[in-house]
N, C-alpha and C positions, 0 to 999 in steps of 0.2 A: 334386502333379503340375503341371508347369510349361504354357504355355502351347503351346510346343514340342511336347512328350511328347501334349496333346492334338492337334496336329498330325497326329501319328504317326498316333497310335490310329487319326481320322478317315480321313484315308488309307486303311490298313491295312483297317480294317472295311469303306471305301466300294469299296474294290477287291473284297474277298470279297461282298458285295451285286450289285454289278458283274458279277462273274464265274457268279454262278447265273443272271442275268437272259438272261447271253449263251450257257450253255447252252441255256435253254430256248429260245432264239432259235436257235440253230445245231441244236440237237439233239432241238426238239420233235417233228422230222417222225416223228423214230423211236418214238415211246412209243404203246403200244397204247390202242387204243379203251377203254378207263377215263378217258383223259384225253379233255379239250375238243379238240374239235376245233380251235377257232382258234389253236391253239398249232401244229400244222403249215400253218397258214397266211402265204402270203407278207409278208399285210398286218400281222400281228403283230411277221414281220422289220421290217418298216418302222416302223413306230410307237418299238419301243422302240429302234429304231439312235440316235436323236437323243440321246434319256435316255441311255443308256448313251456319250455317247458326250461329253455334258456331264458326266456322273461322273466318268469318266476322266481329264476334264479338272482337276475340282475335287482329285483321287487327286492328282493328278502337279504341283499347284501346293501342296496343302499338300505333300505330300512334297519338295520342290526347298526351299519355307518353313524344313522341319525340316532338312535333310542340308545344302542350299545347293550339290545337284550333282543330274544327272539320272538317274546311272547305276544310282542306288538303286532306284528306284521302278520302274523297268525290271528289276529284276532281280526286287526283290520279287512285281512283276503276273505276271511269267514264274513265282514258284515256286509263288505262290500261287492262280494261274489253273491250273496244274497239278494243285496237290491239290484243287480246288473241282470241276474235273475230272474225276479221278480217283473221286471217292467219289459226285459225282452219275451217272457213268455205273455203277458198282457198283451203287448204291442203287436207280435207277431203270432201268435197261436189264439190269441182270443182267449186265454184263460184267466177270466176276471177273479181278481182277489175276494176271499170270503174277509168277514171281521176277523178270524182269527187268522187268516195269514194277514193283512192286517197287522196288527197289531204287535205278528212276529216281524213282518218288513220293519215298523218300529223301532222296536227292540233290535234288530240290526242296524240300523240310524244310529242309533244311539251307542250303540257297540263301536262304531266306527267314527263319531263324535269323543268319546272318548279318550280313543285312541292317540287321535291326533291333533289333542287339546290339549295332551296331558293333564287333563283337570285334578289326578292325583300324583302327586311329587310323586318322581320314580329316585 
């Protein structure tokens, strides 16, 4: 595996780390008294916005490294911050998917399949 392809990986993985950190950030306020309380605290938003927000940064510089364009890694964070999403709010909040989100998770599958298959010459 080339140097490149570790690019990817890194990226691709630091996005999905990324994106649970900013649920529990966005979405901590919701989860019932079994969890810490400091996860519905403002201060927590704060803390990790920085972290998360250097991730982001490092996601979107090796990804730009790997593709040599930005539109990838944008599109990727979009499909892949949807299913990370998607299954933390099932998993933890009890919000069972309708057919039509469904079928948007899908569609972000495949947004994200894409991406990182190049399936169309760039």
């Amino acid at each position: 595996m080339g140097d490149g392809m570790n690019k990817l990986i890194m990226s691709v993985i630091t996005l999905a780390i990324v994106n649970i950190f900013a649920w529990f950030q966005l979405n901590g306020q919701f989860l019932n008294d079994k969890w810490p309380e400091w996860l519905k605290s403002k201060v927590f938003v704060f803390i990790v916005g920085a972290p998360i927000g250097m991730a982001l940064w490092y996601a979107t510089k090796w990804s730009y490294e790997y593709f040599g364009f930005t539109w990838n890694i944008r599109l990727i964070g979009f499909g892949l911050g949807t299913l990370v999403f998607g299954a933390m709010s099932w998993s933890l909040l009890d919000e069972i998917p309708t057919l039509k989100t469904i079928i948007c998770l899908l569609l972000a599958a495949s947004i994200v399949l894409i991406q990182v298959t190049n399936v169309i010459g760039e």
